[in-house]
N, C-alpha and C positions, 0 to 999 in steps of 0.2 A: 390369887386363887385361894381358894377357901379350904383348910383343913378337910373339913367335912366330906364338901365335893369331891376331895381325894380319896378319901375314904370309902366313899360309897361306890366308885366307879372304878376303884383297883381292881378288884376281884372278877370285874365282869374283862376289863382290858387282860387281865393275865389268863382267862380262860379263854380269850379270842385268840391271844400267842400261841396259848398249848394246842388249841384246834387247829391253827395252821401249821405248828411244826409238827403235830401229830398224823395230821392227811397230807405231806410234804405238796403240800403246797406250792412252796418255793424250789423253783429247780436250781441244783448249782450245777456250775461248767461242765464239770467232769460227768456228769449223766445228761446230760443235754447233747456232749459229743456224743455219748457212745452211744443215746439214742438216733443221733443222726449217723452214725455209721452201719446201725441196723438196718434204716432206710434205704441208705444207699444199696448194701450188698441185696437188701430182699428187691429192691428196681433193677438190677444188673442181672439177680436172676428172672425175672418177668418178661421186660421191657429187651427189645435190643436198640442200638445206638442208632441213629439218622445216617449213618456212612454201610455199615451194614444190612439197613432196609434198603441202600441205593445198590449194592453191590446184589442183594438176594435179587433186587427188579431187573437187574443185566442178566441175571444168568436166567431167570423166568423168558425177557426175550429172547436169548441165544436159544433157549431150548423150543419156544414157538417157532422160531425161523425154523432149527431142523426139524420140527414136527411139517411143517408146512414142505418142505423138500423132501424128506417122505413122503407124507401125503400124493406130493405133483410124481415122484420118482415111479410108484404104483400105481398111478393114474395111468402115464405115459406108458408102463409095462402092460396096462391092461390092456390099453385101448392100440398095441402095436401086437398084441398077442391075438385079438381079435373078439376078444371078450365085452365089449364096449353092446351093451345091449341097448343103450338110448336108440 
């Protein structure tokens, strides 16, 4: 390697250093975690789990079934009351 060539191409390699450890660039560990534990808490508020969307669809049908036995419950009131206009 040639003096020279050293010379000339220091200055441009030591201000490509300083730009990238000046726009941090490089992530280390320790902000890498906390940005994934940002993640995570801001999904846990958002998002709900696969076991909890299964358990909201049970109660969704529990409460169609008793809508639907209502429904027949005042049906049968009606049409024994004599209200049944069909």
């Amino acid at each position: 390697m040639n003096k020279d060539w050293l010379y000339k191409y220091t200055p441009l390699v030591l201000m490509c250093i300083a730009i990238l450890l000046q726009y941090n660039l490089f992530v280390t560990p320790e902000k890498l975690e906390h940005t994934h534990r940002e993640i995570l808490t801001e999904v846990a508020q958002v998002y709900i789990t696969k076991s909890e969307f299964g358990n909201m669809k049970e109660q969704i049908g529990d409460i169609n079934q008793k809508l639907d036995k209502i429904y027949d419950t005042l049906i049968n009131e009606r049409s024994s009351d004599g209200f049944n206009r069909n």
